[in-house]
N, C-alpha and C positions, 0 to 999 in steps of 0.2 A: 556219493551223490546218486539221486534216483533220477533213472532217465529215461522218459517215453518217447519209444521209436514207432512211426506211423510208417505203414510199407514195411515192418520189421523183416517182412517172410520175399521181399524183392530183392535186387542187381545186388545197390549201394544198402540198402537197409539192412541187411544179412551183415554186409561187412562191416558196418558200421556198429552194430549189437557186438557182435566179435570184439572187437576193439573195445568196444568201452567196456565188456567184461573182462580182457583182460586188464584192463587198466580200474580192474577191482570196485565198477561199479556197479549196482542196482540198474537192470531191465528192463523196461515193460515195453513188450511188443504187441503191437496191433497189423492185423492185415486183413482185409475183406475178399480174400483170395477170388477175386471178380476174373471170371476167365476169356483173360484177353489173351492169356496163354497156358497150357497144362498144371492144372493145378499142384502135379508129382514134384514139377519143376521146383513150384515155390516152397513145397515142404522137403526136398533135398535140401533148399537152401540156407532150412533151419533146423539138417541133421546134426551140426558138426556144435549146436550150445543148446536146444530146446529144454535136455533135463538138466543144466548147469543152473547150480542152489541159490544165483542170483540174478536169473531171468523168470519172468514170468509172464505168460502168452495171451492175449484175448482176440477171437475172432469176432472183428469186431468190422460192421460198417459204418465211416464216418456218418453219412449219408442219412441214418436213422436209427444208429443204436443208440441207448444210453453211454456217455462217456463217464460217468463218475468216478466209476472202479478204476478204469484203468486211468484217468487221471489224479488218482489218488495219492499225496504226498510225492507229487512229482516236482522235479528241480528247472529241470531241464525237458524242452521236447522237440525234438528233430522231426520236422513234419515232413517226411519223405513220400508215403502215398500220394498218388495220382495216377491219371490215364495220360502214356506219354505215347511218343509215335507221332508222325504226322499226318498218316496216308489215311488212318481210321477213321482221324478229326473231321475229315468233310464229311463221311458217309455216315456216322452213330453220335453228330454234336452231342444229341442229351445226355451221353454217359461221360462225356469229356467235359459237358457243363456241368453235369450232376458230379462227379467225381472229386474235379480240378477246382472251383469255384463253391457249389452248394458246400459239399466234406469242409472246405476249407473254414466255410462262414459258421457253421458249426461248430467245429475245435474254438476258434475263439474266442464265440459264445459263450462256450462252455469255459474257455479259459477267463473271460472277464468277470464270471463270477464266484472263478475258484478260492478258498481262502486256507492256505496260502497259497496265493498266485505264482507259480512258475517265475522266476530270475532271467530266463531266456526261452523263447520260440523261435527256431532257427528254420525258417521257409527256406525248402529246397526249389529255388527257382531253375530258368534253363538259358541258352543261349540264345532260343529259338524268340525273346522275345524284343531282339534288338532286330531282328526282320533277315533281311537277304544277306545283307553284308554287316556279319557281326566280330569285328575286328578292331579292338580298339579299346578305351579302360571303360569303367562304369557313369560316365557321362554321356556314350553316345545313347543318338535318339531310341526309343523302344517303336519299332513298326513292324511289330508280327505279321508274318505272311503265310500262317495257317492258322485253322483255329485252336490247335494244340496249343501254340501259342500266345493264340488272344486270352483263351481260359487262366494260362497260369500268370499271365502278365496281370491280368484281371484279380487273379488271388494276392497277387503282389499288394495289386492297391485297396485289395480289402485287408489287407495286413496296416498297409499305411494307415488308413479309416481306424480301426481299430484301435492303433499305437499315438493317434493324436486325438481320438475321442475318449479313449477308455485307458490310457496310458498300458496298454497290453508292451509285453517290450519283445518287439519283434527286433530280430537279425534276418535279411536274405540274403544268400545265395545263387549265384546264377552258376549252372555247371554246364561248362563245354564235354561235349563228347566223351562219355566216360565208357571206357572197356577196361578187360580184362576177367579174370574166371567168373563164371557166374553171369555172363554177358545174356540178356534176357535173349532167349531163341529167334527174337523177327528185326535184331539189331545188325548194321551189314557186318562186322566182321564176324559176327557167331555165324552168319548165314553163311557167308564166304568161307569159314574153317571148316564150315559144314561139307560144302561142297568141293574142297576140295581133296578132306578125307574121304568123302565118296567118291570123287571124281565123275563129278556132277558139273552141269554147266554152271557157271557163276552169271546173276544177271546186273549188269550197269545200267544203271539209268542217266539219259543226257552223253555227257560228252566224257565225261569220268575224270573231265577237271576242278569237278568241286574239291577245294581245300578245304579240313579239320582242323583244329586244334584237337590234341587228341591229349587226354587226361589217364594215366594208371588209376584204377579205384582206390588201391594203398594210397595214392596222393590225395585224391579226392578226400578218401574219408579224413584223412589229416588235416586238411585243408577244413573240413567241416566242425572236428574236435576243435581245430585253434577258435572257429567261431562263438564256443562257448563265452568266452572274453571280449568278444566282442561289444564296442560301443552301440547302444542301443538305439536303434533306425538303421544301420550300416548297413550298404549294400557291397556283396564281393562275387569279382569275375571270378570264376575255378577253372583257372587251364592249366594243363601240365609242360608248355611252353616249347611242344614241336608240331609244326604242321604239316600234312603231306596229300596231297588227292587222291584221289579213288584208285588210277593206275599205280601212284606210288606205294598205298598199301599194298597193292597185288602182287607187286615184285618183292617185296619184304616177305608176305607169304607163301610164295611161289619156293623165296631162298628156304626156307625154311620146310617144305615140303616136300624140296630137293624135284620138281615137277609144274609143267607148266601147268596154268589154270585154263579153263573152255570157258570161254567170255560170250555171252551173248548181250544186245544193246538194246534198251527199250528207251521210249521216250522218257524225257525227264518230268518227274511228279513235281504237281503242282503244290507249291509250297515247299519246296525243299531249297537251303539254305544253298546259296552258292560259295560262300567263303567264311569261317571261324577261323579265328584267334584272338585268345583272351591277353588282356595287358592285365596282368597280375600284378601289379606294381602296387597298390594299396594294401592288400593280401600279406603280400612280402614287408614292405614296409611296417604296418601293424602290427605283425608275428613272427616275422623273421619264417616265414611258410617259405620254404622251395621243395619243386618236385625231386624224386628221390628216383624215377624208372622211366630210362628213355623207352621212345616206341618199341625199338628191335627189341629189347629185354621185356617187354609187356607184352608183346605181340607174343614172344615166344611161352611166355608161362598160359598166358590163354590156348594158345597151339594145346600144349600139352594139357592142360585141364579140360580143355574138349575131348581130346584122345582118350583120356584115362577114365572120362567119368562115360565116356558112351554118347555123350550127348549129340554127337555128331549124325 
């Protein structure tokens, strides 16, 4: 199967490319290496398959390149690009509108008048679009309370628009907190493994009881493969089905540092989610999908993949 991966050269994108070449498919990645963070980063992230004989690479911006090429004879596309974050989203909307929404109205543009039309378009959506309190299956309300999230919840329903005008056959995903190696560098626990192999202050924002649902990328990306099969409109939570707040990370990493962390307290950001956890029960149900890597076991291969690659 031929499979175009958008954000190819990001977190989940990288590992998701991985994955489905080992599983003996056809590649096409696209990234607009847009630097929200070091560009070095995003091409490590695609040292480990770039010359492997069934990927192949386009720098490409959704935003205003030609898509043809690399939508060409494509099956499948995993639309993982976008500007994520939520502290950026007040202060640079245009690039969060232009990215998350414009990028988006384009691919399916371009996909409504592909022939042959892609069998699946799997929108990587987020948690961040269920608002403050995102706890609960794919029926609660959606009331984003940053604009990171108004944009991609907004791309959601140009997918829908699309998928009941132009019969485009969109699948989305909503993913809760996804870590593990390759953890984009301004995400908290990279920031936090950061400082603690330096032994650097660690900064909390708020009261440091915000709860996660915190997801392994290995599940994640499984979790996004089984979507291939997915009924088409389907919406699915992606959580890895353990939660813990901000102090309880720290003491998991702390164990694992063998060393206390230096905590300092800043106010809490506006728009920042107070409590995730995903009901993955449709998910499971559907696919028979369950997570394979509690947090300690994730938390710890992150540890070590920050240590070993330097990133810290």
């Amino acid at each position: 199967m031929k499979c175009l991966v958008t954000g190819a050269a990001g977190f989940v994108g990288s590992h998701l490319c991985e994955e489905l070449l080992r599983g003996g498919h056809e590649v096409v990645g696209v990234d607009a290496f847009i630097p929200y963070y070091p560009e070095a980063v995003k091409h490590r992230n695609l040292d480990g398959f770039r010359s492997h004989p069934r990927f192949a690479f386009h720098r490409c911006d959704l935003r205003s390149d030609p898509l043809e090429d690399a939508l060409a004879g494509v099956e499948v596309i995993f639309h993982q690009a976008a500007m994520a974050g939520l502290v950026r989203s007040w202060s640079d909307f245009d690039l969060y509108w232009t990215c998350n929404v414009l990028a988006t109205r384009r691919l399916l543009e371009a996909i409504r008048v592909q022939k042959p039309r892609p069998r699946r378009l799997i929108y990587i959506s987020t948690s961040s679009v269920y608002g403050r309190f995102s706890t609960g299956d794919e029926t609660m309300a959606t009331r984003p309370i940053s604009p990171y999230g108004v944009t991609k919840l907004a791309g959601e329903n140009l997918c829908r628009a699309y998928l009941d005008a132009h019969e485009v056959p969109v699948v989305v995903l909503r993913y809760f907190s996804v870590y593990g190696p390759r953890q984009r560098p301004d995400m908290g626990y990279h920031l936090f493994i950061k400082a603690l192999l330096r032994g650097e202050p660690i900064t909390v924002y708020g009261d440091g009881q915000q709860v996660r649902g915190n997801t392994y990328v290995a599940d994640c990306v499984a979790a996004t493969l089984a979507a291939i099969k997915a009924p088409v409109g389907e919406t699915y939570n992606v959580g890895g089905g353990e939660s813990a707040s901000v102090w309880d990370i720290l003491r998991k990493l702390e164990a694992i540092a063998g060393r206390k962390a230096l905590v300092k307290q800043e106010p809490e950001r506006s728009g920042d989610q107070r409590a995730t956890f995903a009901d993955t029960a449709k998910l499971r149900s559907h696919f028979g999908w369950s997570p394979q890597v509690g947090l300690d076991e994730g938390l710890a291969r992150q540890w070590d993949w920050q240590k070993g690659e330097g990133t810290a």
